[in-house]
C-alpha positions as CSV (number, residue, x, y, z in Angstrom):
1,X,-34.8,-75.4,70.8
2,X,-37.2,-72.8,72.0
3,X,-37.1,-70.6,75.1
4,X,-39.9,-72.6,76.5
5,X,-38.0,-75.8,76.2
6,X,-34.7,-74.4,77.6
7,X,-36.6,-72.9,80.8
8,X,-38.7,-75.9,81.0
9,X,-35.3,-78.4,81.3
10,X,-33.6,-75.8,83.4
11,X,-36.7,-76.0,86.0
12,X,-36.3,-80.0,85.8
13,X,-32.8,-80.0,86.5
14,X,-33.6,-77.4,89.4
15,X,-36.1,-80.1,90.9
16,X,-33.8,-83.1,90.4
17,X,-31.1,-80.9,92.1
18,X,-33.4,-80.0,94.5
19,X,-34.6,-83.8,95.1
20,X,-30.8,-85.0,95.7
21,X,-29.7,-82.4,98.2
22,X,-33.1,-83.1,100.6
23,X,-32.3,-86.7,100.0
24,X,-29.0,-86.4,101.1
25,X,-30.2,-84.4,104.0
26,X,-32.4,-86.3,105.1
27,X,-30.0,-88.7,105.6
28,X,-30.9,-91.8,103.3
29,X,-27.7,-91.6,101.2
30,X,-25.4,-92.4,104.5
31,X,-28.1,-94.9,105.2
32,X,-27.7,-96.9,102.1
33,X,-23.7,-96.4,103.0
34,X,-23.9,-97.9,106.7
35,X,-26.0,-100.8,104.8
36,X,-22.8,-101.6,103.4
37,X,-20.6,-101.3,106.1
38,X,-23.2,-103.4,108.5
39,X,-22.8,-106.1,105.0
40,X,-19.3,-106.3,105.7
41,X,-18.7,-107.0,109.0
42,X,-22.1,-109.3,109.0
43,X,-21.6,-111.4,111.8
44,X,-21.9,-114.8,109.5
45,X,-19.1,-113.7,107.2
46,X,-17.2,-112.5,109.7
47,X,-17.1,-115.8,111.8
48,X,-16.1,-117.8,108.8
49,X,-13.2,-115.4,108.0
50,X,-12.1,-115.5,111.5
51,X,-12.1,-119.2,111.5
52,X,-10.0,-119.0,107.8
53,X,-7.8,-116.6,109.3
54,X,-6.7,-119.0,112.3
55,X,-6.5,-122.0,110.0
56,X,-4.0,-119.8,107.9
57,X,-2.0,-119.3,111.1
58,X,-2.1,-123.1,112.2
59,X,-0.9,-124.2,109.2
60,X,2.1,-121.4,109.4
61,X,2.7,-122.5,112.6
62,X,2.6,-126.4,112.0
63,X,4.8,-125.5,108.9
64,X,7.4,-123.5,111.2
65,X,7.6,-126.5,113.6
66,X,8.2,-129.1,111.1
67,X,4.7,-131.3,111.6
68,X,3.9,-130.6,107.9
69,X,5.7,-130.1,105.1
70,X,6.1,-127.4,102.4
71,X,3.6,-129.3,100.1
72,X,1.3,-129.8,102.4
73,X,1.4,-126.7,103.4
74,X,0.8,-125.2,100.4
75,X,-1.8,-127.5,99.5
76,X,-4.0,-127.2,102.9
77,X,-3.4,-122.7,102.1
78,X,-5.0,-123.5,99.0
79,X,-7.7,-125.4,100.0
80,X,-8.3,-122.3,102.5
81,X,-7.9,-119.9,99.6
82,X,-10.7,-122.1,97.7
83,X,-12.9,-121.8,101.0
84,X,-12.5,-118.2,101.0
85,X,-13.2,-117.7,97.2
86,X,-16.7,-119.4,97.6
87,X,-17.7,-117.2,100.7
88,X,-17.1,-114.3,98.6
89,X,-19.1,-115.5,95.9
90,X,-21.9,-116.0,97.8
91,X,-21.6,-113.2,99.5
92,X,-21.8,-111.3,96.4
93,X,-24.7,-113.2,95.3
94,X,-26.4,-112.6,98.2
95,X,-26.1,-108.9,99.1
96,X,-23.2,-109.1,100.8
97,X,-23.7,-111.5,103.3
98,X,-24.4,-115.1,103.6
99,X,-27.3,-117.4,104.8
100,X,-27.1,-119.6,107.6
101,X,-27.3,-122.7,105.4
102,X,-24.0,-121.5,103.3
103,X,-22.1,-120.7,106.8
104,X,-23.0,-124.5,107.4
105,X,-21.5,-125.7,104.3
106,X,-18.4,-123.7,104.1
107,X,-17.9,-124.6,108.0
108,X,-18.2,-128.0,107.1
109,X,-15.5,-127.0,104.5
110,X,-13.7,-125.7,106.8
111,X,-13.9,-128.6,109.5
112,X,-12.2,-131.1,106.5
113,X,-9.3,-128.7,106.0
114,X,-8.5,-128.3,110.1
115,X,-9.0,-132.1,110.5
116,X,-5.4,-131.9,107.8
117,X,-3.8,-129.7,109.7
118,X,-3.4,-131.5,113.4
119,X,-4.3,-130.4,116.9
C-alpha cells in the first residue's frame, strides 16, 4: 500500500464518518426507530391482540366456573395461540402491520373460536 492509498481511505472513512453523524443529527435514524414503534402498536394489530387477549381471559374464566372443561379449554387456548401465530406472520410479512383484509380474516377466526367459548 502506498501513502496515497492510505490517505485516500483515511479521507473516505472521514466522509462516511462524517455522513453518519449529520444523518443521525438530522434526525432520520430516530425516525426510522419511531417507524417501528408506530408498527407495533398499529392500530389493526393491536385490535386483534386485544380481542385475543380477552378470549384468553373468557376461556380462564369459563374454565374457573366450571362451563368448560380442561380439554376444552386447552383446546379453544390453542386455537387462540394458532390465531395469534398467523397475525404475526403476516405481520412480519407485511412490515409489521397487517392489511384490513387479513384483520377480516383473522377476526373471522376469531368470531369461530368465541362462538366455543359461551356468552
Amino acid at each position: 500500500m502506498t501513502a496515497h492509498t492510505v490517505k485516500t481511505e483515511y479521507a473516505i472513512k472521514q466522509v462516511l464518518l462524517a455522513s453518519a453523524i449529520f444523518l443521525g443529527a438530522a434526525g432520520v435514524a430516530p425516525a426510522a426507530h419511531a417507524d417501528g414503534a408506530w408498527a407495533a402498536a398499529h392500530p389493526r394489530r393491536d385490535q386483534v391482540n386485544d380481542r385475543l387477549a380477552n378470549q384468553s381471559r373468557r376461556i380462564n374464566q369459563d374454565y374457573r366456573a366450571g362451563e368448560i372443561t380442561r380439554g376444552q379449554a386447552t383446546q379453544l387456548h390453542h386455537e387462540d395461540h394458532q390465531v395469534r401465530q398467523e397475525e404475526r406472520l403476516m405481520a412480519a410479512q407485511n412490515g409489521s402491520h397487517i392489511t384490513h383484509l387479513e384483520q377480516q380474516t383473522l377476526n373471522q377466526q376469531e368470531n369461530r373460536i368465541s362462538r366455543q367459548i359461551g356468552p
